[in-house]
TORFI-714881 format. One record per residue: residue in three letters; x, y, z of N, C-alpha, C in turn. Coordinates in nm, 2 decimals, m for minus. Example, Ala and Ser with C-alpha at 12.3 -4.5 7.8 and 13.67 -1.06 7.14 Angstrom:
(ALA, (1.32, m0.57, 0.78), (1.23, m0.45, 0.78), (1.32, m0.33, 0.78))
(SER, (1.28, m0.22, 0.71), (1.37, m0.11, 0.71), (1.29, 0.00, 0.79))
This chain:
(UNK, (2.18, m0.72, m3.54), (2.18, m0.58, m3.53), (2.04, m0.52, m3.54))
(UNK, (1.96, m0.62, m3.59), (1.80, m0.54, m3.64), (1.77, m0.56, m3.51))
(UNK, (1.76, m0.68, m3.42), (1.65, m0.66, m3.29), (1.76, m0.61, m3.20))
(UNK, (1.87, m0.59, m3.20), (1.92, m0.47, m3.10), (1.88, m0.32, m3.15))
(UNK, (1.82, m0.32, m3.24), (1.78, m0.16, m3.22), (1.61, m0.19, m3.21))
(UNK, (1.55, m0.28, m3.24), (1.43, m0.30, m3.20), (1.39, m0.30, m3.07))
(UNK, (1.48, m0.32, m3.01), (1.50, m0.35, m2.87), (1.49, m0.22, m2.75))
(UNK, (1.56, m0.13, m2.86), (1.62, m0.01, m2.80), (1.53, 0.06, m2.81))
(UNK, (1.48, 0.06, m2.94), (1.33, 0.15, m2.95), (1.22, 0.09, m2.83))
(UNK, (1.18, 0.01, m2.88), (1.07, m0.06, m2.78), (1.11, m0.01, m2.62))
(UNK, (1.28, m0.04, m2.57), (1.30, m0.01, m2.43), (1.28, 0.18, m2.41))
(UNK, (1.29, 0.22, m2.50), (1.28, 0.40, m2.47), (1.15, 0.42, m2.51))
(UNK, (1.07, 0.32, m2.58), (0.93, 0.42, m2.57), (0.85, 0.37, m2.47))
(UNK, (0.85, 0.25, m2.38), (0.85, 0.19, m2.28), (0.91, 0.30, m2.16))
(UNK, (1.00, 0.31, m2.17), (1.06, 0.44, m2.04), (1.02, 0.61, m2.08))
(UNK, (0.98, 0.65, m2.16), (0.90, 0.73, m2.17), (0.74, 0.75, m2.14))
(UNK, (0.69, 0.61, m2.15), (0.56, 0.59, m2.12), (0.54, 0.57, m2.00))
(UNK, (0.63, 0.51, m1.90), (0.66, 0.49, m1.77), (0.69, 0.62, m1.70))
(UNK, (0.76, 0.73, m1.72), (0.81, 0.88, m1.67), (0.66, 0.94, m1.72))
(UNK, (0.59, 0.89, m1.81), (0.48, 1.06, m1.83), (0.33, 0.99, m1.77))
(UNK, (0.34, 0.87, m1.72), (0.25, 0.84, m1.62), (0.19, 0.95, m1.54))
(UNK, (0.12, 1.00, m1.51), (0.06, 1.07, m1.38), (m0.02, 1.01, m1.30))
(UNK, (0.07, 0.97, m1.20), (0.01, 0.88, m1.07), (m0.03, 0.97, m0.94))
(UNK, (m0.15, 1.03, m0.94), (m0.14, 1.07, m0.82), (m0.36, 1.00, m0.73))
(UNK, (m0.28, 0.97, m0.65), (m0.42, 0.90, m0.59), (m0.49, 1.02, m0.49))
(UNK, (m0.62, 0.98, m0.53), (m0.69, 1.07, m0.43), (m0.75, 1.02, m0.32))
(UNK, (m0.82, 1.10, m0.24), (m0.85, 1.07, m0.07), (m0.98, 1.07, m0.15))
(UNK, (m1.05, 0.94, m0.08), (m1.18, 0.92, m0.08), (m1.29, 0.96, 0.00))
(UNK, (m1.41, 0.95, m0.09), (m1.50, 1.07, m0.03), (m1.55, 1.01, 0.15))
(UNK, (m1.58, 1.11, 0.22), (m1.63, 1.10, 0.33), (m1.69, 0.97, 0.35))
(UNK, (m1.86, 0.90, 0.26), (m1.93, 0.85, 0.21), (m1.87, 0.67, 0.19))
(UNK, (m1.75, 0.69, 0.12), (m1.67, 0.59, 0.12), (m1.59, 0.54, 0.23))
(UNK, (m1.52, 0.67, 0.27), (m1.46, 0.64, 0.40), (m1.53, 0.54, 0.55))
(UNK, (m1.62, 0.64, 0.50), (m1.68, 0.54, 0.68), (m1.73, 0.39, 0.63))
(UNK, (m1.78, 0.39, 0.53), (m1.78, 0.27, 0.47), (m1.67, 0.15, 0.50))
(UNK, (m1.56, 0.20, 0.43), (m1.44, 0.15, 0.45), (m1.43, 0.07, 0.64))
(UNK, (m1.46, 0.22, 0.69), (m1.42, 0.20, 0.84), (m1.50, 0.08, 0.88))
(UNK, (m1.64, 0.11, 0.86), (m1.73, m0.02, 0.89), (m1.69, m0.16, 0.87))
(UNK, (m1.63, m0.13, 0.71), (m1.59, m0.28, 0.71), (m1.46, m0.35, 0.81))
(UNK, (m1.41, m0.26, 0.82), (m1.26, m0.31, 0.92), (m1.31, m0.34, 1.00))
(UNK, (m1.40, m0.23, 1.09), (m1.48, m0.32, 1.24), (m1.34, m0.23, 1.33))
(UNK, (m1.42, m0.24, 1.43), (m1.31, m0.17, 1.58), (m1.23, m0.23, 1.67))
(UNK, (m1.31, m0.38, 1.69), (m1.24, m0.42, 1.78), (m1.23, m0.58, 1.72))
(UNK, (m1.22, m0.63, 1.63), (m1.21, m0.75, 1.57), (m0.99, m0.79, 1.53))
(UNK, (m0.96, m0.66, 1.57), (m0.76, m0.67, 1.51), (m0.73, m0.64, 1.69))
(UNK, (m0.79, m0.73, 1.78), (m0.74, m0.70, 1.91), (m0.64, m0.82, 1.94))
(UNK, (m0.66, m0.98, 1.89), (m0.58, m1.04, 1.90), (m0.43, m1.07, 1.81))
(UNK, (m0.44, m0.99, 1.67), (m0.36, m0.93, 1.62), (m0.21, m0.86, 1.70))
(UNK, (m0.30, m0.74, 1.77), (m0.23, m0.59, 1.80), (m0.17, m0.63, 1.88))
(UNK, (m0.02, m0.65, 1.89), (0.00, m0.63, 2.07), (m0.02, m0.47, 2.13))
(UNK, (0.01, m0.43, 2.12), (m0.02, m0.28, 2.22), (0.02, m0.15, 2.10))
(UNK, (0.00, m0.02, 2.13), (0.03, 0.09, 2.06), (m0.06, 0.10, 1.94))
(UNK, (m0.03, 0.19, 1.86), (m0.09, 0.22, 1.79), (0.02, 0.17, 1.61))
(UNK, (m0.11, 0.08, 1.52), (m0.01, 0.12, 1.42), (m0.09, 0.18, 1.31))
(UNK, (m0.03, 0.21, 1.17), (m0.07, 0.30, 1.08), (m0.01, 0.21, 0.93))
(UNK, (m0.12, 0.25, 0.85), (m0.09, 0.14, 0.71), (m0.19, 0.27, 0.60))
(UNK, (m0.11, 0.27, 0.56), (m0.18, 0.35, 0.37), (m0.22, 0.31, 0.30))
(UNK, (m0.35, 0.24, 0.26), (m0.39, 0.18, 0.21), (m0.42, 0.24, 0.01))
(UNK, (m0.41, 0.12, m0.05), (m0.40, 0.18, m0.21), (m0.48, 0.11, m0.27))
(UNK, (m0.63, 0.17, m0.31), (m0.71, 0.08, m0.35), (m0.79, 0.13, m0.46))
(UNK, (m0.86, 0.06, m0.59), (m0.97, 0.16, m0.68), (m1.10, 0.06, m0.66))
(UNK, (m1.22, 0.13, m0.68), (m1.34, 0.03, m0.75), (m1.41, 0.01, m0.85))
(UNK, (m1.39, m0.11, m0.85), (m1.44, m0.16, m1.03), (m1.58, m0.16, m1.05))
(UNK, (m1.61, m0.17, m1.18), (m1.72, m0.15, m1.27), (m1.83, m0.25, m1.17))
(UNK, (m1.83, m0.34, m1.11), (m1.94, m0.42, m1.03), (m1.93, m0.33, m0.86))
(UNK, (m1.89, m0.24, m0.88), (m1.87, m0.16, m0.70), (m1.77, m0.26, m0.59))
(UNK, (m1.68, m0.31, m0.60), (m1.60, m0.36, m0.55), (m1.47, m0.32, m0.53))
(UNK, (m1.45, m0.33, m0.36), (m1.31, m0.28, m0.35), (m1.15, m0.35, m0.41))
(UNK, (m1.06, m0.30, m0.50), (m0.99, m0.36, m0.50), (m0.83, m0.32, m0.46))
(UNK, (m0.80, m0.37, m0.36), (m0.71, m0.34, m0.26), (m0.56, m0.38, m0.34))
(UNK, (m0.48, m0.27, m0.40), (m0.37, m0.25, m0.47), (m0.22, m0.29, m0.40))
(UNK, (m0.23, m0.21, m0.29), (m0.11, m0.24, m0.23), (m0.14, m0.18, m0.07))
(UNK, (m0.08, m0.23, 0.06), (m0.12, m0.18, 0.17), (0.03, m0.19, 0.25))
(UNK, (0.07, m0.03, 0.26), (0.18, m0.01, 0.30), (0.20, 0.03, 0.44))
(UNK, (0.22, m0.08, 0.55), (0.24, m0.09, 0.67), (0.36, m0.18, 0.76))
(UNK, (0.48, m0.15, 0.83), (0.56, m0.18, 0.89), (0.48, m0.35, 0.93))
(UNK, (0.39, m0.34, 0.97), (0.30, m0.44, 1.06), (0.24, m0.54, 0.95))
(UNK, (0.29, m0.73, 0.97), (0.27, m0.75, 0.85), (0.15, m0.87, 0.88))
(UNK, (0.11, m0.89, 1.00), (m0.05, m0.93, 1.02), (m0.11, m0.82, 0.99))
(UNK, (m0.11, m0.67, 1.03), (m0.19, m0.53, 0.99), (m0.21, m0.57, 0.82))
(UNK, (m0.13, m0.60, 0.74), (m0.11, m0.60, 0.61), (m0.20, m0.68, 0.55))
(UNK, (m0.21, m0.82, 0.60), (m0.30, m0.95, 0.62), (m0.44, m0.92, 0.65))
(UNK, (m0.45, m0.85, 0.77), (m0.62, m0.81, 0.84), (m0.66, m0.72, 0.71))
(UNK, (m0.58, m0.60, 0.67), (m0.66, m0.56, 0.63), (m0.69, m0.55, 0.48))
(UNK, (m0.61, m0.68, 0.38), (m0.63, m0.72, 0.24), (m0.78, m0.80, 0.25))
(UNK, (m0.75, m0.88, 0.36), (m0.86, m0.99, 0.39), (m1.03, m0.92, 0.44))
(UNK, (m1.01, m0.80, 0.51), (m1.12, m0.77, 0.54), (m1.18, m0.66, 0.39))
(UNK, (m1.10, m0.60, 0.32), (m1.17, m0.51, 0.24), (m1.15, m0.54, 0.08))
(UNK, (m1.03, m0.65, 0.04), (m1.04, m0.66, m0.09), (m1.15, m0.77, m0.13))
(UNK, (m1.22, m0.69, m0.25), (m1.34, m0.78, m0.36), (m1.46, m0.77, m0.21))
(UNK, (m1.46, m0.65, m0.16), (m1.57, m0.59, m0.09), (m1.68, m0.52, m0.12))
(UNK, (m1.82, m0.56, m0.15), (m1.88, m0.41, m0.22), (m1.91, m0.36, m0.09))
(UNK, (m1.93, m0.24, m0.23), (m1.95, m0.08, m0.15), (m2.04, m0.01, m0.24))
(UNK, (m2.11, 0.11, m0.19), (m2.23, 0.16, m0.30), (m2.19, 0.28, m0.37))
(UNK, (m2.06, 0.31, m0.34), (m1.97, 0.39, m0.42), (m1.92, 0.40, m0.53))
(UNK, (m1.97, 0.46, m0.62), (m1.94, 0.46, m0.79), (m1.81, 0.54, m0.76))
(UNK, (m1.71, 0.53, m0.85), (m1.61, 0.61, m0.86), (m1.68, 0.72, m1.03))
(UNK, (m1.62, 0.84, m1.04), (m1.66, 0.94, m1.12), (m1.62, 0.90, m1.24))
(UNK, (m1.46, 0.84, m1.24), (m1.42, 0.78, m1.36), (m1.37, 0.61, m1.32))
(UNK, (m1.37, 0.60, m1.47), (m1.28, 0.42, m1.43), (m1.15, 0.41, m1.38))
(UNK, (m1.10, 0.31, m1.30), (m0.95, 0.34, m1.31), (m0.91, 0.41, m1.19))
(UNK, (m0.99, 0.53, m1.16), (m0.95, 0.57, m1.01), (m0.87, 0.53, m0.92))
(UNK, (m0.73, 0.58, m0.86), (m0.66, 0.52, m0.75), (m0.68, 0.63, m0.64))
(UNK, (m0.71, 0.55, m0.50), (m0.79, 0.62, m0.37), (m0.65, 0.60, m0.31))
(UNK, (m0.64, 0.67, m0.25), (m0.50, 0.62, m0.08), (m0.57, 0.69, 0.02))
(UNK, (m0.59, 0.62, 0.14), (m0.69, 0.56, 0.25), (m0.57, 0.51, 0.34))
(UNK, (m0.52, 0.67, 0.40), (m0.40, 0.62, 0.59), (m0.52, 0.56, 0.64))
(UNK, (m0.48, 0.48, 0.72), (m0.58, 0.40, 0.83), (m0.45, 0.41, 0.97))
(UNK, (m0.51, 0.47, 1.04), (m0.46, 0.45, 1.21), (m0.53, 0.32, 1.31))
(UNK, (m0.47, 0.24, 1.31), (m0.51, 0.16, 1.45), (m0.45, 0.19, 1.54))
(UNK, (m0.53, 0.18, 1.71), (m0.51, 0.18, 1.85), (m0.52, 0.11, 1.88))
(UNK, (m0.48, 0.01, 1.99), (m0.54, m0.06, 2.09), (m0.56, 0.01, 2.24))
């Protein structure tokens, strides 16, 4: 009976701490962005693509040594998902973030 209510406490202050989270990611500065873009490169995801255009949201922060680290990449396309973990995670960049911990979301559109 003791660790069933140990349990219960621990699971409600656990789901309380989980609901007052504030998760909201911000769009990265200009400065970063093209950065970003550079690293992808334009025409290197051609034998990837078959045709059209696809789109992936990318969710990434950077750490205390200036490196990208790529959180989650939310795209239908799951070579897209592959190209672009591999091309930008544990990438530096000369971009300090303001605070530690920072979460960026970064839509990326490809064309062929």
């Amino acid at each position: 009976m003791k660790n069933l209510k140990l349990f219960i406490l621990a699971l409600g202050l656990f789901t309380i701490n989980v609901s007052a989270a504030d998760f909201h990611p911000i769009k990265p500065t200009d400065e970063l962005r093209i950065e970003i873009v550079d690293m992808i490169g334009s025409n290197s995801m051609d034998e990837i693509m078959i045709t059209g255009q696809h789109e992936a949201n990318v969710l990434f922060t950077v750490n205390s040594k200036k490196e990208l680290i790529v959180l989650s990449v939310d795209t239908d396309n799951v070579q897209l998902e592959s190209y672009l973990k591999w091309k930008l995670n544990y990438k530096k960049v000369h971009f300090r973030p303001s605070k530690n911990g920072e979460i960026y979301l970064l839509p990326i559109k490809m064309v062929k």
